[in-house]
Backbone as CSV, one residue per row, in Angstrom:
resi,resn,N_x,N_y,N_z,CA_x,CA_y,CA_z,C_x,C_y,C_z
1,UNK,167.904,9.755,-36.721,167.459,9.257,-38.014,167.328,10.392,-39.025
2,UNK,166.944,11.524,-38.699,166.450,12.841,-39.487,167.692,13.138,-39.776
3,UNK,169.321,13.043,-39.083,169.966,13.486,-39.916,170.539,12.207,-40.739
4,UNK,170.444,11.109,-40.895,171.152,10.157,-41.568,170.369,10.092,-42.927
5,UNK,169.077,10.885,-42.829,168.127,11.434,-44.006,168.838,12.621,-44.585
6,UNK,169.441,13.440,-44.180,170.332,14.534,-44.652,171.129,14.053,-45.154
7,UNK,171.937,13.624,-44.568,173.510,12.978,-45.018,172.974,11.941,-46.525
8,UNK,172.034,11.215,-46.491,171.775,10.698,-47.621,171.840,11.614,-48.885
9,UNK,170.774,12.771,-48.773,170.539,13.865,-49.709,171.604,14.493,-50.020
10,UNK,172.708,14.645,-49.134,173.451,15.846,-49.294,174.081,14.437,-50.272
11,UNK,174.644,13.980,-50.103,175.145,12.563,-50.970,174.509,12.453,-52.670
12,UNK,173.279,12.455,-52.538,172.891,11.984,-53.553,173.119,13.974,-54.362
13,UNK,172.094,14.952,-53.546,172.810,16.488,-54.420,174.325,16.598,-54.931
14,UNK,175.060,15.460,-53.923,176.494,15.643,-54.317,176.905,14.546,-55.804
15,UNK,175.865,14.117,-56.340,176.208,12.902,-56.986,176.965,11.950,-56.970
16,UNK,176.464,11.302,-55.773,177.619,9.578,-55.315,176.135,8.899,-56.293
17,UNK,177.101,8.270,-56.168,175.937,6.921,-56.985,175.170,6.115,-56.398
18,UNK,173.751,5.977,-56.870,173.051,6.253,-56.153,173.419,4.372,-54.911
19,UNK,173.998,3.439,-55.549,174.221,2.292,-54.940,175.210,2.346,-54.280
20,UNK,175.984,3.013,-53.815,176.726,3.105,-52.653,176.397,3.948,-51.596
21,UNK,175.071,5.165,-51.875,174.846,5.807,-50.860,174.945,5.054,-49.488
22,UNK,173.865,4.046,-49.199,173.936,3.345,-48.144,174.850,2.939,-47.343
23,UNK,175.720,2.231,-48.132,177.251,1.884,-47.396,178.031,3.523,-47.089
24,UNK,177.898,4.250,-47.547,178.642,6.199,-47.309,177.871,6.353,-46.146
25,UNK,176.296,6.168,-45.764,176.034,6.930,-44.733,176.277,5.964,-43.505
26,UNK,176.063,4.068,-43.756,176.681,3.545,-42.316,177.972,4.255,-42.247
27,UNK,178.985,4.845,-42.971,180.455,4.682,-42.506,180.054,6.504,-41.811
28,UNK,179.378,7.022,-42.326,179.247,8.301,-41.410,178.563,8.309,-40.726
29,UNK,177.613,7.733,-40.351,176.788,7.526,-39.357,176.914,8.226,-37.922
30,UNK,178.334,7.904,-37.291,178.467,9.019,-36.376,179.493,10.096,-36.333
31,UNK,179.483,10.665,-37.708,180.122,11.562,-37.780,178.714,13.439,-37.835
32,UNK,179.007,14.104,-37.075,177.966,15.454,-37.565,177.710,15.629,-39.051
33,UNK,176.445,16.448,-39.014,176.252,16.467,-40.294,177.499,17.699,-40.934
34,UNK,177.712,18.468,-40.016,178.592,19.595,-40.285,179.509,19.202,-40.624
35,UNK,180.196,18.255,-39.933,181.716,17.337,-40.262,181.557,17.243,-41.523
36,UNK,179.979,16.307,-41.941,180.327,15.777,-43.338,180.215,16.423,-44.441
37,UNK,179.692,17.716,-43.918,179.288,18.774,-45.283,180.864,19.289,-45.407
38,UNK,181.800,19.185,-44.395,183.029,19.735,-44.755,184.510,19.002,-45.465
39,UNK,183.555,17.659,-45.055,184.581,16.399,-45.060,184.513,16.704,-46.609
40,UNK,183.361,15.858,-47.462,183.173,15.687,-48.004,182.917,16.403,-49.635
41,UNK,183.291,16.054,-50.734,183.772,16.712,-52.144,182.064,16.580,-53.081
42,UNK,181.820,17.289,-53.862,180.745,16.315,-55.351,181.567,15.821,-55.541
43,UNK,180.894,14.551,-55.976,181.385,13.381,-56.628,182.132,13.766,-58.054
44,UNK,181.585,14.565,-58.861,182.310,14.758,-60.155,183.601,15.459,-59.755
45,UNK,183.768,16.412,-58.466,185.042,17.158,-58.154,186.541,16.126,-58.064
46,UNK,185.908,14.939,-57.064,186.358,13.504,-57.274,187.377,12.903,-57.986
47,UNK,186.513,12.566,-59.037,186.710,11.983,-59.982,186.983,12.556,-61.634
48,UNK,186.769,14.169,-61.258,187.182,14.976,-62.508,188.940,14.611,-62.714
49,UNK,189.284,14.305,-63.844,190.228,14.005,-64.831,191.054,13.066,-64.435
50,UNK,190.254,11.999,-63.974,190.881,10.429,-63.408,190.134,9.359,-64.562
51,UNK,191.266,8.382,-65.119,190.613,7.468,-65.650,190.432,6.462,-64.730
52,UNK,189.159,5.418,-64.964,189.381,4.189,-63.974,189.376,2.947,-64.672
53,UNK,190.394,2.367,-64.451,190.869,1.331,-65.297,190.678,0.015,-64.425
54,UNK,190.062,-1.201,-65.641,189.326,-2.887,-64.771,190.507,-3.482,-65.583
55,UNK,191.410,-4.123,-64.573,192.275,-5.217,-65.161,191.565,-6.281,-65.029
């Protein structure tokens, strides 16, 4: 549990929003926290110079 409390934080320091955290940490859930500190981008790195377009 103590690390699925990490993985949240490192998420939210990373700026995911804050309503999808939940669904990000079931899908990592059993991944290490190490995995995910490596897996994983900030959110603005992301999504820097992408438009997102709603048809």
């Amino acid at each position: 549990m103590v690390q699925n409390e990490e993985k949240e934080k490192l998420l939210r320091d990373y700026g995911y929003p804050v309503q999808s955290i939940p669904r990000l940490v079931q899908e990592i859930d059993s991944m290490s926290l190490d995995k995910v500190k490596k897996l994983i981008l900030p959110f603005n790195d992301i999504t820097a110079d992408k438009s997102f377009r709603r048809d």
